[in-house]
N, C-alpha and C positions, 0 to 999 in steps of 0.2 A: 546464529539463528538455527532452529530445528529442523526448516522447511528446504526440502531443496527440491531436483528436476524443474520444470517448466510450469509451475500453478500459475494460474491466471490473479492481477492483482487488481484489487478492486480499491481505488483509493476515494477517502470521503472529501470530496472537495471542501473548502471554506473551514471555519472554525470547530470541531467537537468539544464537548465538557469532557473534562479528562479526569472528573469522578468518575465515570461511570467504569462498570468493569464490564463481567463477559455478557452481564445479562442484558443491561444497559445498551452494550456492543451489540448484541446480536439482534437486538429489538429492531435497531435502527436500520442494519444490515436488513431485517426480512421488512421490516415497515414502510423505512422512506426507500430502500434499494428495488424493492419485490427483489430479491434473493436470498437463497438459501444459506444462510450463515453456517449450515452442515455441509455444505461442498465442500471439495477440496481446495480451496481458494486463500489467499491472505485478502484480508480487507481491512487498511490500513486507515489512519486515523488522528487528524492533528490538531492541536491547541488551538487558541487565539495569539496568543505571544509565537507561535513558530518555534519552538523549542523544545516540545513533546511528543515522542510517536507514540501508538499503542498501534500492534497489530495484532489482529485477533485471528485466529487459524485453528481449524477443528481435524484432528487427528485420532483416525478412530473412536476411542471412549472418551473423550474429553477434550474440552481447549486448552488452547497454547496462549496466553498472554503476553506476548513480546513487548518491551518498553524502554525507549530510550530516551535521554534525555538529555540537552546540550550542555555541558560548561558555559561555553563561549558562542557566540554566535547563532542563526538560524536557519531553520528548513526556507529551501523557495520553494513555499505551499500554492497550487493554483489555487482560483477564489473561481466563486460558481456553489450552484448547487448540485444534488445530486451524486453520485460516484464516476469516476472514469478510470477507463480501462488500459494496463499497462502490463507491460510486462519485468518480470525478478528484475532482470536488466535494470530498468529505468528506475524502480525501485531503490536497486542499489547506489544510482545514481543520485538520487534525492538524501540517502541515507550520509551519500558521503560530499553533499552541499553543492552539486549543480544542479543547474536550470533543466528541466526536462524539455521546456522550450524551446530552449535554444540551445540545447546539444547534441546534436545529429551526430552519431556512428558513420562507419560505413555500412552502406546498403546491403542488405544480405544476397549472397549467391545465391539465386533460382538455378542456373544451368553452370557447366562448366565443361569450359572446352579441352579437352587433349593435347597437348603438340606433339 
């Protein structure tokens, strides 16, 4: 993918039509989201069948249309409305077919002590 560092991910919960391209994409990003589909953000975006991403990400003059699509198997997509908010992390995790549900890391270090 093109995006790296820390973007904020903005995922479309529930079913998208996956005709749609960037313009389609970005409507919904600024219409049903109130957000700016020109931030620097990924705002991700999945089928009814679970087997489609599009993620859409604006890189200075132009978007990035990312698109995967499965052989085998499916995304565990949440269902809802709305967008939620996640991080590359979790993303990647969706990408590569767990539950963001139900898979907990370890906790991040706030402090860290010396010996």
């Amino acid at each position: 993918m093109m995006y790296c560092g820390d973007l904020p991910v903005y995922l479309a919960l529930g079913a998208t039509d996956m005709r749609k391209s960037v313009d389609g994409l970005s409507l919904i990003v600024s219409e049903s989201f109130s957000l700016d589909p020109f931030s620097r953000a990924l705002f991700v975006f999945c089928n009814r069948s679970m087997n489609k991403i599009k993620i859409l990400e604006w890189e200075q003059s132009g978007f990035w249309l990312h698109y995967k699509r499965l052989e085998k198997g499916r995304f565990k997509w949440p269902e809802g409305d709305g967008a939620k908010v996640m991080s590359e992390r979790e993303l990647r995790w969706i990408l590569d077919g767990l539950d963001t549900s139900r898979t907990r890391g370890h906790k991040a270090v706030k402090e860290r002590l010396l010996i």
